[in-house]
C-alpha positions in Angstrom: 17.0 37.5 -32.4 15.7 35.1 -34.6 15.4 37.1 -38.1 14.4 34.0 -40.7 10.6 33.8 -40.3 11.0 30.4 -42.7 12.0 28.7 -39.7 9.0 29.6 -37.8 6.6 29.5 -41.2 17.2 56.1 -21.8 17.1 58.5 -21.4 15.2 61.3 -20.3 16.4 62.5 -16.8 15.5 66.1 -14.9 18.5 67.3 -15.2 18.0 67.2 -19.0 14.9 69.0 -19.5 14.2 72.8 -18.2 11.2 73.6 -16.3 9.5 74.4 -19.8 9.7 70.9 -21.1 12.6 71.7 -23.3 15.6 69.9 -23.6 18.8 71.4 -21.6 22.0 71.2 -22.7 24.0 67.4 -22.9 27.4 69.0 -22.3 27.7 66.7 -19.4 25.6 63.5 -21.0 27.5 61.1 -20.1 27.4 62.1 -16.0 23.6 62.5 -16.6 23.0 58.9 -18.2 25.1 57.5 -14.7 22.4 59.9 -12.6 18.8 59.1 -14.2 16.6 57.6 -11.6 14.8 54.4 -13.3 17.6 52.4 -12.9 21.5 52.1 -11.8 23.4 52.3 -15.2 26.5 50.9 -14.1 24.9 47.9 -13.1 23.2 47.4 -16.3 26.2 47.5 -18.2 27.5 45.1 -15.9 24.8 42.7 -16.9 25.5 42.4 -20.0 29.2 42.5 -19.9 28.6 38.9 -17.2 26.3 37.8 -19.9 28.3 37.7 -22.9 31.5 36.9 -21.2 33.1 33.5 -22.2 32.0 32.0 -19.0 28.7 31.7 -20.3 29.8 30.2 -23.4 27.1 31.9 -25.9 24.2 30.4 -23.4 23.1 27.7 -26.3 19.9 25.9 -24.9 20.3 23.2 -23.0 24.1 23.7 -22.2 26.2 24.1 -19.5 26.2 28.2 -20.2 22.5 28.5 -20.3 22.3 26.8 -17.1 24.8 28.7 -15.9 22.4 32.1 -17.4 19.1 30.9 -15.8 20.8 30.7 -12.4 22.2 34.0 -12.6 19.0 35.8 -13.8 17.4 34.2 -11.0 19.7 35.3 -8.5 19.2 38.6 -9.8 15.5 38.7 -9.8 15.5 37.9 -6.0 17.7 40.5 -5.1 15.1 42.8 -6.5 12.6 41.3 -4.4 10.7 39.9 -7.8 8.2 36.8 -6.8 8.3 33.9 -9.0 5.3 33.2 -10.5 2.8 30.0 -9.5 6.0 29.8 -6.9 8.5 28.7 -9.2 10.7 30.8 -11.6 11.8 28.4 -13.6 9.4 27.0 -16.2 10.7 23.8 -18.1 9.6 22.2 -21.3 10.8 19.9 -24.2 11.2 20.1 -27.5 12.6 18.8 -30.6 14.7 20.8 -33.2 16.9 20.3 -36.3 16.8 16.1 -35.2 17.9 17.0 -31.4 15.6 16.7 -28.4 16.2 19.4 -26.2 14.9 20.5 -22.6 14.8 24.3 -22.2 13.7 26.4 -19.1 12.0 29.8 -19.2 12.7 32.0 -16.0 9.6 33.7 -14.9 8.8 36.3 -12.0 6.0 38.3 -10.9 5.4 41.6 -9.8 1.3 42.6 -8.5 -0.1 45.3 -10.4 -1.5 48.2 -7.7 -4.9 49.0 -9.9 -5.5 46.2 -11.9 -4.2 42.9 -10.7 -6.0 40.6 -13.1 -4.6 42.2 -16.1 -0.9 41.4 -16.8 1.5 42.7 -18.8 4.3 40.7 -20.2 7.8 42.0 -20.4 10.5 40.1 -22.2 13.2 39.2 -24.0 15.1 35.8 -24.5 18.3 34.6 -22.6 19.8 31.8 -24.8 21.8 32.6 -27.8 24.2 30.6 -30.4 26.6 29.0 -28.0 29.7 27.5 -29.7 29.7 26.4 -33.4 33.0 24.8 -35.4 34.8 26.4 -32.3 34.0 29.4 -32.3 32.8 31.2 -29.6 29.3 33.5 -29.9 28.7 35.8 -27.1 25.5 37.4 -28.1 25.9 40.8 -26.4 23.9 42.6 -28.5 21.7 39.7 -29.1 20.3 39.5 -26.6 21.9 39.8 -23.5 21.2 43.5 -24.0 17.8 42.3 -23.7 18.2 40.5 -20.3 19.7 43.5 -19.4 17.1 45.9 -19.5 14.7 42.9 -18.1 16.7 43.3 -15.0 16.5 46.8 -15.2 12.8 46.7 -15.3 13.3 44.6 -12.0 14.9 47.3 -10.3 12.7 49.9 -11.5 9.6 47.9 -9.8 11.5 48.2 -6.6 10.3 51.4 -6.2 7.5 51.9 -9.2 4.8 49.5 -8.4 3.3 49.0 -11.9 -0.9 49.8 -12.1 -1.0 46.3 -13.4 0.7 42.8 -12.8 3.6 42.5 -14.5 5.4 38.9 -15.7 9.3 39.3 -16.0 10.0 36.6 -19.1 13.7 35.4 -19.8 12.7 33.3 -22.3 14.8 30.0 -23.5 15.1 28.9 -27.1 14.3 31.6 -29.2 17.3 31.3 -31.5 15.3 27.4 -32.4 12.4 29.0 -33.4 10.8 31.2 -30.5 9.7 27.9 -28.3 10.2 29.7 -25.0 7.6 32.2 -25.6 5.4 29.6 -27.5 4.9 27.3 -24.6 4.4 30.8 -22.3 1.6 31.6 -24.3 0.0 28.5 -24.7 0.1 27.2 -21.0 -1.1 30.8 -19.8 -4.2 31.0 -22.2 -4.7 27.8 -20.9 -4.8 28.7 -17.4 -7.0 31.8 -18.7 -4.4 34.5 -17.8 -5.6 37.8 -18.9 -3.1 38.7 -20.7 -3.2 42.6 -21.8 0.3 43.1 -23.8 3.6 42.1 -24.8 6.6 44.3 -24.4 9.4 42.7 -25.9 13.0 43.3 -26.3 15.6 41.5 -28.5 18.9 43.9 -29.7 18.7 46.8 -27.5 21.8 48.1 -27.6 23.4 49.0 -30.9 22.7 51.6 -33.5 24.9 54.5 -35.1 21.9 56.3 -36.1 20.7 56.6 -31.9 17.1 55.1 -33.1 15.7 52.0 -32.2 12.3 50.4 -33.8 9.3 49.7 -32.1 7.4 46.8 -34.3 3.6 46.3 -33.9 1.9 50.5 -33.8 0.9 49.6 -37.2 -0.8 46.0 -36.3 -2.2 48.1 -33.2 -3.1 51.6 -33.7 -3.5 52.8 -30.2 -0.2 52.3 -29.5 0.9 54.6 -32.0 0.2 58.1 -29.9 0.9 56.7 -26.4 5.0 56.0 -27.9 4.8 59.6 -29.5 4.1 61.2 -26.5 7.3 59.7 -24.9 9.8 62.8 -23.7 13.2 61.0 -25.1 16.8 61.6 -24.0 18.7 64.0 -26.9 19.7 62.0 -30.0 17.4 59.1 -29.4 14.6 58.1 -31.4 11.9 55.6 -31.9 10.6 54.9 -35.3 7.5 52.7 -36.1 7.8 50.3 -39.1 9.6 46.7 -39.6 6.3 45.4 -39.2 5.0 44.7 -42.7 3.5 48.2 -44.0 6.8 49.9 -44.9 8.7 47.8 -47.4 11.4 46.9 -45.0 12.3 43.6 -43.6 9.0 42.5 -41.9 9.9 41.3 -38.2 6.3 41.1 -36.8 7.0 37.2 -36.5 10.9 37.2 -35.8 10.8 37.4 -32.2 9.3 36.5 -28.4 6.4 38.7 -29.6 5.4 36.5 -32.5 3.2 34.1 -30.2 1.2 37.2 -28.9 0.7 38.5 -31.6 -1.0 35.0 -32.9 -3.1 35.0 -29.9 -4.0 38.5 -30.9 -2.3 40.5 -27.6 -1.4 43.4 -28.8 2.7 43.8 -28.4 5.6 46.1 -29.0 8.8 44.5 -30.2 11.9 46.6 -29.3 14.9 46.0 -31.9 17.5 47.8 -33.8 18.7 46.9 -37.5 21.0 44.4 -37.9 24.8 45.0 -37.5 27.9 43.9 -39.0 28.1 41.1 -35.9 24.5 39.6 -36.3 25.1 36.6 -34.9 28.8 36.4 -35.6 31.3 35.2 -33.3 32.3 39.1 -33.1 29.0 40.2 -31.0 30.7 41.0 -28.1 30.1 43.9 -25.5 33.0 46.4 -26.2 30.9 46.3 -29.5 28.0 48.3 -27.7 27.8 52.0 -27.5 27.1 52.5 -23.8 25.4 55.9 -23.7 23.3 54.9 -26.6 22.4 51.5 -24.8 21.6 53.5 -21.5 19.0 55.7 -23.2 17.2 52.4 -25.4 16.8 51.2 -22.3 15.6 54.1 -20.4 13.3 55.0 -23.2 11.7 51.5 -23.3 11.2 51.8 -19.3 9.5 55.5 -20.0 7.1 53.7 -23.3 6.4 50.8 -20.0 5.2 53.8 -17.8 2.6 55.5 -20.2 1.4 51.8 -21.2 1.1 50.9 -17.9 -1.6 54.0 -17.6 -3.7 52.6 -20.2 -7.2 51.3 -19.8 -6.3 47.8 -21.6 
């Protein structure tokens, strides 16, 4: 996540809830967060855990690890059956940043809404992340291959759960260099007069002692605001609303992938937790991340997905 704006100037599962609505008992959580139905845990874990391994060497744009990442989201999209959109996923540009000319590639599928086909919903989160610096190695687990994680999630989920409207799967490049990846998204698809309905990003899913995770933007868009609240969520999760200028804390409306959106006045959700001790620091590794916690962000952001997907954008 990129948290200076200067340089820019889940789980709710049956077996949880009794036939009253209320919650059951979480004696046996942890066999219940393996079991819920949106998505295969395990392999969600796994995602991350390939993600932030060495062998991807903190996926800095335009190095050997972040080719190394676009390859293996693709890879991963296909096996869920994803399209690429405009039949390509991969979506290159150029840029220059901090006296350095880089080329950067977003990874971009497509999934056909059932109802409303012209509208599109965006879903994403970026894939690159600090890479090595003085020789030290930053993994970015939290930041934000927990992200790409639950973007592959989503993939699975649409396996089975045809979405009302289209949906674009975004792994964005070079957030970390001041959200580029999603700016030349945005400005290529209003170009091309996509009909673009909403953002749902997600950037540091996966870590938070309090079980809550913030969702930015109901206070820039107020109909959002009742369609999160009515979200069933797993025991000991919450959302809050706030971080987005109207609270007196850290303002983040223009920190991440949903910043361009936003400008283009799309209405978006950013999905975030606070910042940890290992904000990007070497030490942002995945046996850092509380697994039953990250399992329920994620299934909770999928269940926020389903009830947006219902409304009449």
């Amino acid at each position: 996540m990129l948290k200076n704006p200067s340089i820019i100037s889940i789980l709710l599962v049956c077996v949880m809830l009794s036939c009253n609505g209320q919650n059951a008992s979480t004696d046996n959580s942890r066999t219940d967060l393996l079991q819920q139905d949106k998505f295969d845990a395990d392999s969600l874990l796994s995602y991350v855990r390939t993600l932030s391994s060495n062998d991807f060497e903190g996926r800095r744009t335009g190095s050997a690890g972040a080719e190394k990442t676009k390859s293996y989201i693709i890879s991963k999209l296909k096996s869920f059956k994803i399209l690429p959109y405009n039949g390509n996923f991969e979506q290159p540009f150029s840029f220059k940043a901090r006296e350095k000319e880089y080329d950067a590639v977003n990874v971009i599928g497509y999934i056909e809404g059932y109802e409303h086909p012209e509208k599109y919903i965006i879903i994403s989160a970026h894939y690159d992340h600090e890479g090595i610096k003085n020789g030290n190695l930053y993994n970015g687990a939290d930041d934000n291959a927990s992200g790409i994680g639950a973007l592959l999630a989503f993939a699975e989920y649409f396996q089975k759960n045809r979405p009302d409207h289209s949906v674009i799967i975004a792994a964005f490049d070079a957030e970390e260099l001041g959200l580029r990846g999603a700016y030349h998204f945005v400005e290529t698809a209003l170009k091309n007069d996509l009909n673009i309905v909403f953002n749902l990003n997600m950037d540091m899913i996966s870590r938070s002692d309090k079980n809550e995770i913030y969702a930015v933007g109901l206070n820039h868009y107020k109909f959002l605001k009742p369609i999160v609240e009515s979200v069933k969520l797993p025991d000991e999760m919450s959302i809050l609303s706030g971080h987005d200028g109207f609270d007196g804390k850290q303002n983040w409306t223009n920190n991440s992938d949903h910043a361009p959106f936003h400008k283009a006045e799309i209405p978006f959700i950013y999905f975030g937790v606070e910042d940890h001790p290992d904000y990007h620091k070497p030490t942002d590794d995945f046996d850092k991340i509380p697994q039953d916690f990250y399992i329920k962000s994620v299934f909770s952001i999928i269940s926020v997905f389903d009830k947006l997907d219902s409304y009449q954008f």
